[in-house]
C-alpha positions, 0 to 999 in steps of 0.5 A: 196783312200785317199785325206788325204793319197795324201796330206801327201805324197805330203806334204812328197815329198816337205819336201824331196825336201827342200834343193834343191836336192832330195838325192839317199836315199830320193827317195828310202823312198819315192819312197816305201811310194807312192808304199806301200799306194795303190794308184792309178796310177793317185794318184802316178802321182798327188803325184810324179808331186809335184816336190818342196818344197811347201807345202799346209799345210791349205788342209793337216789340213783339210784333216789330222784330226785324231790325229794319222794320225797327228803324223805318218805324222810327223814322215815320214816327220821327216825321211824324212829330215834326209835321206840324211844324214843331216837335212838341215835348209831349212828341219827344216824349214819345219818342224817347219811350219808343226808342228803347222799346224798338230797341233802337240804340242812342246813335242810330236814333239820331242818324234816324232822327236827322233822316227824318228832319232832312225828309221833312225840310225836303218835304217842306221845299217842295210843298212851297215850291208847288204854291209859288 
């Protein structure tokens, strides 16, 4: 597994738990990001043990190299802010500190930053249209 892979779902979590509370919806998309990476079940553990809203930003850059990878980390954390409904202040904090250290340039994180709110609107319609 990859120790990149851990530190952007612990990074993940910590962003979900900015606010103070993790929301119903947070823990669903969290919950399918750490099932669906094939992690470990010490690596889940690791992951889910992480429980608040620090975030070691200095491994995440040395361990998140490749710009892609850089980008979709971004982007889960985006959604993730936006799961409960509203992106907090705390939430956008966040995500001002863990653009720079991605190194994700101004622009570029509001191109990611639509893609995820375009996601989650889309998110949203289908969950409403299950219940209807």
């Amino acid at each position: 597994m990859s120790e990149a892979k851990v530190a952007v779902l612990k990074t993940v979590l910590a962003l979900a738990y900015a606010d103070g509370t993790l929301s119903e919806q947070e823990q669903r998309l969290v919950d399918f990001l750490i099932e669906s990476q094939g992690l470990t079940p010490s690596e889940q553990e690791a992951v889910r043990a992480q429980g608040d809203s620090q975030m070691d930003l200095e491994q995440l850059a040395a361990l998140v190299t490749d710009e892609s990878e850089r980008a979709q980390a971004y982007e889960v954390a985006a959604l993730v802010s936006l799961m409960d409904g509203v992106q907090e202040s705390s939430e956008a904090a966040m995500l001002s500190k863990l653009q720079p250290a991605l190194g994700i340039a101004d622009a570029a994180a509001r191109d990611i930053e639509a893609k995820a709110k375009t996601i989650y609107d889309n998110f949203m319609k289908r969950q409403s249209d299950e219940e209807s």
